[in-house]
C-alpha positions in Angstrom: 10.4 -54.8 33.2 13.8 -54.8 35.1 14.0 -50.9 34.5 10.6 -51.3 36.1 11.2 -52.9 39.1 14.3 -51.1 39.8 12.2 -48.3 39.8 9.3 -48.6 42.0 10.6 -52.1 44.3 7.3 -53.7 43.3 5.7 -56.3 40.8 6.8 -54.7 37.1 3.7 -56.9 36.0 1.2 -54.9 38.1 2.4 -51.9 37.1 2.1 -52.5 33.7 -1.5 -53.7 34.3 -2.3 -50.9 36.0 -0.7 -48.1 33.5 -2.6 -49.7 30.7 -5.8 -49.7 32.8 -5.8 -46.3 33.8 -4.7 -44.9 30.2 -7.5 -46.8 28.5 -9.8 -44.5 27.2 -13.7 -45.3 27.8 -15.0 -42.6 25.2 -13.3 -41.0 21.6 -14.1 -38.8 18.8 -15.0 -39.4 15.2 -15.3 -37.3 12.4 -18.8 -37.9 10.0 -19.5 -35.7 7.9 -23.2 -34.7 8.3 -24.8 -32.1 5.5 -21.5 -31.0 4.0 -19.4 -29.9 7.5 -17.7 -32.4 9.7 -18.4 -33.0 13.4 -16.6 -35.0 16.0 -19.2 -37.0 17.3 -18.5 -38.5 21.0 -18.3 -42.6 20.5 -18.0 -45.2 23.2 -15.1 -47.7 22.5 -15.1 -51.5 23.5 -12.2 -52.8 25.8 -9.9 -54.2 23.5 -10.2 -51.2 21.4 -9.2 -49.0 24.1 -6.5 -51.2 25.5 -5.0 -50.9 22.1 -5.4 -47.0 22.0 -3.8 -47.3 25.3 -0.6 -49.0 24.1 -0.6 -47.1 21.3 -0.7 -43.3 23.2 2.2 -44.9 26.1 4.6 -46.1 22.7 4.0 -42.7 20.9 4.5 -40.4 24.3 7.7 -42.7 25.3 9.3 -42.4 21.9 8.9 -38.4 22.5 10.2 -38.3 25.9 13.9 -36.8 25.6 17.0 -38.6 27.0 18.1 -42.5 27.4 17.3 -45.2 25.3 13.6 -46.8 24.6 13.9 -48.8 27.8 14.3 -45.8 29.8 11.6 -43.8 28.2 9.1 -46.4 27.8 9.5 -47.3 31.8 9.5 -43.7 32.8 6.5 -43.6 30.8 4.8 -46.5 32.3 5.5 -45.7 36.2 4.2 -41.7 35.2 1.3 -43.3 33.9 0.4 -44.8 37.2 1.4 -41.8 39.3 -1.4 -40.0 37.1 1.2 -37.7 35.9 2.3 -38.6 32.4 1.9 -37.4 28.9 -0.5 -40.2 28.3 -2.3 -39.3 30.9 -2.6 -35.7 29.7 -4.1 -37.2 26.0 -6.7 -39.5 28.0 -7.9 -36.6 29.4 -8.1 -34.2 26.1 -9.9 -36.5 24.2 -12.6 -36.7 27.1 -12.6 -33.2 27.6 -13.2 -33.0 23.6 -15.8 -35.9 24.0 -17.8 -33.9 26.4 -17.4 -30.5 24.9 -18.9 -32.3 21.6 -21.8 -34.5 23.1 -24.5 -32.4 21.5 -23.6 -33.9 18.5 -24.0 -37.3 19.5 -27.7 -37.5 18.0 -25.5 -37.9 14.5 -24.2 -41.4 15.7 
């Protein structure tokens, strides 16, 4: 959180809030296997499901990030995330992009 504020000059608490809030994804994919071929069907996830997936995408991109140690990476991560520009950000967006592409099989849910 230090790393944070040195960063930005602003409340590392509300930046956190806000790079967790604006990672969280609203809709995901699931496979189910429907008469022998598998289909990713669009699913709506609850809150604390996606705040989860959220932590989960901003540990997994910062532990990719090259350079520095975790504290580096994970608040470079954190303040991309709220700039819209990260690699999380990048992976919300995918999986809605895949979640639309595949809402005609939704009628499988």
């Amino acid at each position: 959180l230090k790393k944070i504020q040195q960063k930005t000059k602003k409340n590392p608490l509300s930046i956190l809030r806000q790079a967790i809030r604006g990672v969280t994804p609203d809709i995901t994919v699931k496979a189910k296997c429907v008469g022998g071929s598998t289909h990713q069907v669009p699913v709506e996830i609850r809150s604390i499901q996606g705040k989860a997936v959220a932590i989960h995408w901003l540990l997994g991109a910062s532990r990719k990030r090259p350079g520095g140690n975790m504290t580096f990476k994970l608040s470079s991560e954190l303040v991309d995330a709220v700039k819209e520009s990260g690699n999380v950000i990048y992976k919300k967006k995918e999986t809605h992009r895949m979640a639309e592409a595949n809402r005609a099989f939704a009628i499988f849910c």
